[in-house]
C-alpha positions as CSV (number, residue, x, y, z in Angstrom):
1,X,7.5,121.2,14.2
2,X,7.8,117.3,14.1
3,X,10.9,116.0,14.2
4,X,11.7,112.7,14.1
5,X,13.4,111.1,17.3
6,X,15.4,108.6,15.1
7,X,16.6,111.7,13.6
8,X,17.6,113.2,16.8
9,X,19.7,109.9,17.8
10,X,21.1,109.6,14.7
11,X,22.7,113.2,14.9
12,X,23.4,113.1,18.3
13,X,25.6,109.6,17.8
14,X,27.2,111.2,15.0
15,X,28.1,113.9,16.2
16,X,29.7,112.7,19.4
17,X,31.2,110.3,17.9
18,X,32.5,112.3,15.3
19,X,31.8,109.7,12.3
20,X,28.3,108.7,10.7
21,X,29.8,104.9,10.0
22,X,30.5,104.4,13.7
23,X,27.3,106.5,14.4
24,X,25.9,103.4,12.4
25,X,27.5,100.5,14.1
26,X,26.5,102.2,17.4
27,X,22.7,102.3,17.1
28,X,22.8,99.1,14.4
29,X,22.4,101.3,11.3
30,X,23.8,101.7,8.0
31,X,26.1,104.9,7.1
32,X,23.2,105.6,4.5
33,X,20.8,105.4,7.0
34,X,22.6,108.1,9.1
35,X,23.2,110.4,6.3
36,X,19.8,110.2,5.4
37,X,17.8,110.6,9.1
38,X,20.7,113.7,9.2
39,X,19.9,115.1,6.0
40,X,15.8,115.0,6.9
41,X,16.6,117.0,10.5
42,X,18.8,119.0,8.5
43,X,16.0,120.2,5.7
44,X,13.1,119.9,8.8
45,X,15.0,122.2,10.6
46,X,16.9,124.5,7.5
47,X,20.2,124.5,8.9
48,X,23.0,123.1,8.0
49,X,24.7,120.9,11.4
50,X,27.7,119.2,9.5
51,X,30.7,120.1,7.4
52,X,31.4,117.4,4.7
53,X,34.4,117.0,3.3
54,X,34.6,113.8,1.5
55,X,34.1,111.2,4.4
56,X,35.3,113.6,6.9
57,X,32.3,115.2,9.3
58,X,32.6,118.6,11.4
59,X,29.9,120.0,13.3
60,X,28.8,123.8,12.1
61,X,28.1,126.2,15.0
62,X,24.6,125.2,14.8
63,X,25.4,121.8,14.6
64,X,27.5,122.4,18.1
65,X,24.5,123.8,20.1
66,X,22.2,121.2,19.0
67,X,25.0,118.1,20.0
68,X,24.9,119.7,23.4
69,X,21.2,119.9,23.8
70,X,20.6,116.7,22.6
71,X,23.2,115.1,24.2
72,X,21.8,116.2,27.7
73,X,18.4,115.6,27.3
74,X,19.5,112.1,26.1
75,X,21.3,112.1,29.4
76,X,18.4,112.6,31.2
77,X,16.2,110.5,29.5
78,X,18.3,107.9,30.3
79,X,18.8,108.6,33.9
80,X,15.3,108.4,34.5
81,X,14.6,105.5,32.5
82,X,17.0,103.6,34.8
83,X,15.8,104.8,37.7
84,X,12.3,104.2,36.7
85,X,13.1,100.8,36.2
86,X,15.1,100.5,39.0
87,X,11.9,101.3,41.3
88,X,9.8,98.9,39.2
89,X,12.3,96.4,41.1
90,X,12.6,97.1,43.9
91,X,10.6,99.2,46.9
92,X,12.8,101.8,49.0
93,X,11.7,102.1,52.5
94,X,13.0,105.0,55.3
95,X,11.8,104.8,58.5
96,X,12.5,105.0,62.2
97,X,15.1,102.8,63.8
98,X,12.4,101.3,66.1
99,X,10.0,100.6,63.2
100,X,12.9,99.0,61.1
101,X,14.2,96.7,63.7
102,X,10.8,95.4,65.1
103,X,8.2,95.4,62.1
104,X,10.1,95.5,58.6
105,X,13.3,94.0,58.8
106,X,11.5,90.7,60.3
107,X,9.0,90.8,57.8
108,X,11.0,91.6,54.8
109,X,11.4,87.7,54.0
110,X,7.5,87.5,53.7
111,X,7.2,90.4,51.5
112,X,9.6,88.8,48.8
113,X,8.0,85.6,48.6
114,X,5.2,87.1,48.5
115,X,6.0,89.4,45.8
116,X,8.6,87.8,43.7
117,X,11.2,89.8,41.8
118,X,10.6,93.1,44.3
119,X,13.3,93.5,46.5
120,X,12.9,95.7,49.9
121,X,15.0,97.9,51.0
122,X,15.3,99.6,54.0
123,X,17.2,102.6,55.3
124,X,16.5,104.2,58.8
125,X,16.2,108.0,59.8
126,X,14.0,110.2,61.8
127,X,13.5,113.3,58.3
128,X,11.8,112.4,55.4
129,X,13.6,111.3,52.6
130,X,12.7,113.8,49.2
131,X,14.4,110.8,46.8
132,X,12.7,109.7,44.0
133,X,10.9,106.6,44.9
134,X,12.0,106.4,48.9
135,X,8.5,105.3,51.0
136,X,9.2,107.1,54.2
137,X,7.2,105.7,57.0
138,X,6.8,108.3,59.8
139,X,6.0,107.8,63.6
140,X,4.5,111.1,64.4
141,X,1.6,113.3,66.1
142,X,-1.6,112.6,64.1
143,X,-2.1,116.7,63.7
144,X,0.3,116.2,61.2
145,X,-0.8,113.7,59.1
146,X,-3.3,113.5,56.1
147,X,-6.1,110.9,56.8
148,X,-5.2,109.3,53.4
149,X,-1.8,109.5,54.7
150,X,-1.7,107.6,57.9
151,X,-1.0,103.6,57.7
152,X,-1.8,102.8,61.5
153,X,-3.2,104.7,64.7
154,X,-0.8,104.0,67.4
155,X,-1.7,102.7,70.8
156,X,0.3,102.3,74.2
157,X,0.8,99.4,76.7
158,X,3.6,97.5,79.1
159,X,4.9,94.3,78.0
160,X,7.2,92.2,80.1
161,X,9.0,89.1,78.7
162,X,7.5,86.3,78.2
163,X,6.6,84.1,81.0
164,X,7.5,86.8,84.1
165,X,4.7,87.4,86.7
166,X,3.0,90.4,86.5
167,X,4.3,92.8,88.8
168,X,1.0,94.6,89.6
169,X,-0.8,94.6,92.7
170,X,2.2,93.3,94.5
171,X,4.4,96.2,96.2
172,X,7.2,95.3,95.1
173,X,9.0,98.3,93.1
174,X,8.9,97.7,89.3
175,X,10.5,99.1,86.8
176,X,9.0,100.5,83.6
177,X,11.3,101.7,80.4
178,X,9.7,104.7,78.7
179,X,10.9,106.5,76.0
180,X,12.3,110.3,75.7
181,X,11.9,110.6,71.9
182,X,14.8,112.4,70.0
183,X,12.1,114.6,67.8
184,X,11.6,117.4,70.5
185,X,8.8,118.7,68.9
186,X,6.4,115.1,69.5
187,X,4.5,115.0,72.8
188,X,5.8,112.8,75.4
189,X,4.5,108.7,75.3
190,X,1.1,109.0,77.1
191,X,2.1,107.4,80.3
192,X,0.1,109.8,82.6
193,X,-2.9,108.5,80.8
194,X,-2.4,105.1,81.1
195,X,-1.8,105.0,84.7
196,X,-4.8,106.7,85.1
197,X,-7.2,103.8,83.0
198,X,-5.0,101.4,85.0
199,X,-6.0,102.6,87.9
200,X,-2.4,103.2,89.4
201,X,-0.9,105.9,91.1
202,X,2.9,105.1,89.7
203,X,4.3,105.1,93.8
204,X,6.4,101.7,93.4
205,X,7.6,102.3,89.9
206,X,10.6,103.5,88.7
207,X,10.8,104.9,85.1
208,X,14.1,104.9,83.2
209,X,14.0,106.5,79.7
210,X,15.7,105.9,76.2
211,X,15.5,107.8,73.4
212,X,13.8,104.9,70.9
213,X,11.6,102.5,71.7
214,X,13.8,99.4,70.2
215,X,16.1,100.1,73.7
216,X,13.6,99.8,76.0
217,X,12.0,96.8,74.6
218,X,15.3,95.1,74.0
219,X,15.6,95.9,77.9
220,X,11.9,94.1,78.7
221,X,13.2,91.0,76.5
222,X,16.2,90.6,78.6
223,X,14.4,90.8,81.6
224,X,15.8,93.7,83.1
225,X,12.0,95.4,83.9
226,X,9.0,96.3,81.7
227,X,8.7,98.5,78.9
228,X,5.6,100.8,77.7
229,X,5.6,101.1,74.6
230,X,3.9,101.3,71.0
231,X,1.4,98.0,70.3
232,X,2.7,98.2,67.0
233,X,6.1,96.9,67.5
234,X,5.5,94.4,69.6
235,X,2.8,92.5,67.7
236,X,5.1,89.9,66.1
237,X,6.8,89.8,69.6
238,X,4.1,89.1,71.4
239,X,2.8,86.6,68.1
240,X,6.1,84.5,69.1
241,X,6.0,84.5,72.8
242,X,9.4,86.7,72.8
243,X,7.5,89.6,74.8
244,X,3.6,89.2,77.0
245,X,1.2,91.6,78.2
246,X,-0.3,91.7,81.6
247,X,-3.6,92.6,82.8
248,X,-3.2,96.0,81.6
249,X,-5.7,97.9,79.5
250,X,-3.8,99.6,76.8
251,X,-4.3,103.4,76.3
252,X,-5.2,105.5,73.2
253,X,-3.1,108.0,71.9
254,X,-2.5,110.9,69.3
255,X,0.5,109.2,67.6
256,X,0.5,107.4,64.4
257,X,2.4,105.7,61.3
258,X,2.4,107.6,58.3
259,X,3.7,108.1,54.9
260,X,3.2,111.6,53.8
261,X,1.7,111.9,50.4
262,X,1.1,108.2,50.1
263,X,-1.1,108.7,46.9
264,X,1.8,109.6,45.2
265,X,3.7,106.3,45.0
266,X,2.6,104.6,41.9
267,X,5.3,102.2,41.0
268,X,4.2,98.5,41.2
269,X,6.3,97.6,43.8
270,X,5.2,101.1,45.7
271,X,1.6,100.0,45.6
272,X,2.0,96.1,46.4
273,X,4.5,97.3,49.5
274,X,1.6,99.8,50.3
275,X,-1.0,97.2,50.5
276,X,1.1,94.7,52.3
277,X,2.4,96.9,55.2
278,X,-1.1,98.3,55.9
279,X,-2.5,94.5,55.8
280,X,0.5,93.6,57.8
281,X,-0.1,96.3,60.5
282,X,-4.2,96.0,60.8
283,X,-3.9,92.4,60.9
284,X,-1.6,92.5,63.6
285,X,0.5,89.5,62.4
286,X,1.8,87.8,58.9
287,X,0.3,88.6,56.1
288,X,-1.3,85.0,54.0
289,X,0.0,84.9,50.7
């Protein structure tokens, strides 16, 4: 059965409103126009939804069960309309606290002027956010991870702050911040391995552990000791001369960035923010614009 949407609105605003002439002001119509989309549901559907009495309106039983119905799903519609509209705006981004502090929130500027009239937001947390239109970028074991799905494999090295001698091959104790991650279920940072392509046995160093990344590098920046850590968060630092890298080879590992169903985001502003982060990442710097 077609029935006409106008026809729907037009009985809906009536009927909350109680009145077909403020129905009509409400959706720009005339009182005749009203009573006439009404009187077409009304013989569509062979019901009667109003009691007339004069000017006076009153919804029949029928007429009561329909206002509801259509009154929701006008609700909805709506609802989603907005928030449809509100993602076409603006790109939602969860992620770790690490990633946040060291890779987006510098680089948000540079997204919006590269992408006038989308706004980034960002919102930190180690479970994935099931929001409508939320990007969540994951740090996590690659086993996990679609290909399609993952933005960056991650790779491990020390970094010192800038300017300070490297430490290695002197025997002088150093110290190296590591990181205990919160998510029990990841495998620990590959530091055996490193030490191993390095070619040190770990005797003069003394690892202290903190539960993100961000701490430990904060801790390297200061000049408090080194920090191993992921190569992706300390590209722009090491881009600025904030944080260097010594003679060190940096190691593989089975960690990566990823956004799990990726594909799915099809917003503008999820696709340009899709295409910029994976630039920005690869690149290992600013993006051009």
């Amino acid at each position: 059965m077609q029935v006409s949407l106008q026809a729907l609105k037009a009985f809906e605003s009536a009927a909350r409103r109680g009145s077909f002439k403020l129905a009509a002001e409400e959706l720009s119509l005339t009182p005749t126009a009203i009573s006439h989309h009404i009187s077409n549901l009304e013989s569509r559907l062979n019901v009667t939804l109003f009691h007339r009495l004069g000017r006076r309106i009153s919804l029949t039983g029928t007429g009561i069960k329909l206002a509801k119905a259509t009154s929701d799903g006008f609700r909805i519609i709506d609802s989603a309309l907005e928030e449809v509209m509100e993602a076409g705006s603006a790109v939602r981004v969860t992620t770790t606290s690490s990633f946040a502090a060291m890779v987006l929130i510098p680089s948000q500027h540079e997204f919006e002027q590269a992408n006038p009239g989308i706004s980034m937001e960002i919102s930190t947390g180690e479970s994935v956010d099931n929001q409508s239109y939320v990007i969540p970028i994951r740090f996590g074991d690659v086993s996990v991870a679609a290909d399609s799905d993952v933005i960056i494999s991650e790779s491990f090295n020390v970094f010192g702050a800038y300017g300070k001698v490297s430490p290695f091959g002197a025997n002088e104790p150093v110290t190296i911040f590591t990181t205990q991650w919160k998510n029990k279920s990841l495998p620990d940072p590959p530091l055996a391995a490193w030490l191993e392509l390095n070619g040190l046995d770990g005797s003069n160093i003394m690892f202290k552990k903190f539960d993100q990344e961000l701490f430990g590098i904060q801790q390297a920046m200061a000049g408090n000791g080194l920090v191993f850590c992921s190569t992706t968060l300390t590209k722009r630092l090491l881009k600025f001369n904030l944080l260097q890298q010594f003679e060190t080879r940096p190691v593989n590992s089975d960690f990566c960035y990823y956004i799990p169903n990726k594909n799915s985001f099809e917003t503008r502003s999820a696709i340009r923010f899709l295409n910029w982060i994976e630039d920005l990442l690869n690149q290992g710097g600013e993006v051009e614009t």
